[in-house]
Backbone as CSV, one residue per row, in Angstrom:
resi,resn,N_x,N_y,N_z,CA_x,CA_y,CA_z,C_x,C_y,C_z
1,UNK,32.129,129.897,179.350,33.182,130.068,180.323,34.537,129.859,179.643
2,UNK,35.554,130.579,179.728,36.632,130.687,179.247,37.390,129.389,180.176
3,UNK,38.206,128.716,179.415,39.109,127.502,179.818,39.801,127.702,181.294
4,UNK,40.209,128.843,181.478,41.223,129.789,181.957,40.737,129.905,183.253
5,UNK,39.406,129.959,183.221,38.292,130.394,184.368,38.107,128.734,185.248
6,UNK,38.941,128.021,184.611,38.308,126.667,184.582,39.366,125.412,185.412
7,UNK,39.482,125.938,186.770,40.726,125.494,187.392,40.662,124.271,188.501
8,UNK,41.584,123.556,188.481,41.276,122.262,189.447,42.686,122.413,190.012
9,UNK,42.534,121.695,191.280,44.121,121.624,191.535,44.699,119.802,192.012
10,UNK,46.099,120.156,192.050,46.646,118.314,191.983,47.268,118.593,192.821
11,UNK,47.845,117.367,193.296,48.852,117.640,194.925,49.785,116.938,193.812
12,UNK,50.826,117.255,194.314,52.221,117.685,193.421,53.525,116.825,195.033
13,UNK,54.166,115.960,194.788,55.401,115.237,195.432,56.057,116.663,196.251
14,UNK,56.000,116.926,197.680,57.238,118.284,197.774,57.832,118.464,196.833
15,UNK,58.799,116.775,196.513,59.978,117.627,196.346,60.172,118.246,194.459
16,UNK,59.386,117.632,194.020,58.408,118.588,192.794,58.571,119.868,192.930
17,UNK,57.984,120.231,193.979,57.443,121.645,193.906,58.907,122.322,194.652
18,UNK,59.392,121.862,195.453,60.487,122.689,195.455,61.360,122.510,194.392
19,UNK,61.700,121.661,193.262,62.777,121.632,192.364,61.964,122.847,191.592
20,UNK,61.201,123.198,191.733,59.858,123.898,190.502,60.264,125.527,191.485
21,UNK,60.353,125.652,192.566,60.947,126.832,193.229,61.613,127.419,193.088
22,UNK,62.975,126.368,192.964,64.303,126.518,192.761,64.686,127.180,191.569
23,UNK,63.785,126.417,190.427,64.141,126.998,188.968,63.899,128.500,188.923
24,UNK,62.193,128.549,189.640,61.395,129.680,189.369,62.246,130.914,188.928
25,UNK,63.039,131.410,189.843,64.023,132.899,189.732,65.165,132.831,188.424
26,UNK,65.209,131.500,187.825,65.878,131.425,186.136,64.986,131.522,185.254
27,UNK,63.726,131.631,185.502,62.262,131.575,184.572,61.631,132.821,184.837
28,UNK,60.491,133.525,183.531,60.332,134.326,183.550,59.131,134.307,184.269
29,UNK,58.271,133.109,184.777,57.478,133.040,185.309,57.162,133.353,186.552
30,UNK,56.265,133.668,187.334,55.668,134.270,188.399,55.577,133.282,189.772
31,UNK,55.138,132.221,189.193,54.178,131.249,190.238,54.986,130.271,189.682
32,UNK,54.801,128.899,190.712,55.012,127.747,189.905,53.764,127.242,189.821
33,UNK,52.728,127.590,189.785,51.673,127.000,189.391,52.058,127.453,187.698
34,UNK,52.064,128.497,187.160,52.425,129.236,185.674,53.254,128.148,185.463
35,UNK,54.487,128.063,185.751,55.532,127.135,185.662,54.838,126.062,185.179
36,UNK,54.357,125.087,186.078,54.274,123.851,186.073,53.380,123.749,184.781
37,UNK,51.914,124.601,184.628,51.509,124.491,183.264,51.953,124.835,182.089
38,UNK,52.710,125.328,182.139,53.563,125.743,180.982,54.289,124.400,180.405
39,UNK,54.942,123.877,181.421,55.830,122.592,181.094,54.556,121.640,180.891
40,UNK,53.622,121.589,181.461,52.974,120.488,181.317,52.533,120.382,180.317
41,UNK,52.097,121.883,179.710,51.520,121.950,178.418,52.207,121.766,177.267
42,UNK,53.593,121.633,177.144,54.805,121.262,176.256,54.718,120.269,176.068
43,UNK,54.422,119.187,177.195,55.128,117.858,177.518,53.862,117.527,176.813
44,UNK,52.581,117.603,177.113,51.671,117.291,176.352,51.266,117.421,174.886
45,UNK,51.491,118.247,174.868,51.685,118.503,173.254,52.625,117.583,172.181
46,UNK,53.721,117.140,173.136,54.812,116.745,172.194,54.372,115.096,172.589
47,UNK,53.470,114.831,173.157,52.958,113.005,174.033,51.911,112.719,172.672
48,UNK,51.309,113.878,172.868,49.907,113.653,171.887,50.189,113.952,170.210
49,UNK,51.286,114.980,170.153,51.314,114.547,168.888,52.223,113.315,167.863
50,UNK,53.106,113.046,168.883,53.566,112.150,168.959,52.362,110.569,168.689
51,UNK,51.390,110.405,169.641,50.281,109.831,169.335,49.991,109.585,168.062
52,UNK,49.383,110.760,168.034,48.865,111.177,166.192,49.444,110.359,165.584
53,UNK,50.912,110.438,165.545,51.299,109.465,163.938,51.073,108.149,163.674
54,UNK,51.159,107.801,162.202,50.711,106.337,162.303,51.870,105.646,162.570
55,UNK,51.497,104.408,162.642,52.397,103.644,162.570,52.010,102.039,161.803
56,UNK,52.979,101.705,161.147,52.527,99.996,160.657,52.468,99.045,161.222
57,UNK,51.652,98.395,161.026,51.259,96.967,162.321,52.749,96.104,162.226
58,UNK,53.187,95.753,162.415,54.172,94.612,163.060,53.678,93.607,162.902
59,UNK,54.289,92.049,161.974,54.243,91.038,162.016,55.723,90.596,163.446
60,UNK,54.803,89.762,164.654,56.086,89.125,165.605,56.751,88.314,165.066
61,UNK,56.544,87.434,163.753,57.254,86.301,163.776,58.534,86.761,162.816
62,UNK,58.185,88.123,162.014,59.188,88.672,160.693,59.751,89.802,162.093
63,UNK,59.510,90.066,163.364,60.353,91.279,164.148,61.770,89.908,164.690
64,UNK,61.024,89.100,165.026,61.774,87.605,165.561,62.857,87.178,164.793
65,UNK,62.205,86.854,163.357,63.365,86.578,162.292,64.442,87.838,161.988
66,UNK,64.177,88.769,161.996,64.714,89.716,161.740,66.372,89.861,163.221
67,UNK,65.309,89.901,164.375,66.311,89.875,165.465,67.540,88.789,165.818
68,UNK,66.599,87.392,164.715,67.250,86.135,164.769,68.312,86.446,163.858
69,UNK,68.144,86.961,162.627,69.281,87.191,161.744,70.603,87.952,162.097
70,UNK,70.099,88.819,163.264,70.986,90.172,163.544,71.744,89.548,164.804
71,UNK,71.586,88.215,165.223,72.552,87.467,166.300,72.241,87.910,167.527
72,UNK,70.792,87.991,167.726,70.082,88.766,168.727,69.362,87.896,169.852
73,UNK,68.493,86.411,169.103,68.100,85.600,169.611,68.528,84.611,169.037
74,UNK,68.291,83.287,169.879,69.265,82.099,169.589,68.211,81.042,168.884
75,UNK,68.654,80.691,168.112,68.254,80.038,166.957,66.792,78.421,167.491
């Protein structure tokens, strides 16, 4: 079965879906259902790959000293 074929639906805030209306006729899109996955699928993309990267563990007591040095927290 193709993904595509593969549809669920969400209840969406009104006023969501009318700001998603409103745009519609500045967009080349059809529906705001098109709409809304389109953006969603951006937003996701840029969440998850974002994810992906690493990052280095954090010592709290050298983030502390550090903030302590910078006149951030009080001694």
């Amino acid at each position: 079965m193709d993904q595509r074929d593969d549809r669920r639906s969400l209840d969406l805030p009104g006023e969501v879906v009318d700001r998603v209306e409103r745009r519609l006729p500045r967009t080349d899109f059809e529906t705001p259902a098109a709409y809304v996955t389109y953006v969603m699928r951006e937003v996701l993309y840029y969440v998850e790959s974002e994810a992906d990267e690493e990052f280095e563990p954090v010592d709290e007591a050298d983030v502390k000293d550090r903030l302590r040095s910078l006149g951030y927290l009080d001694e």
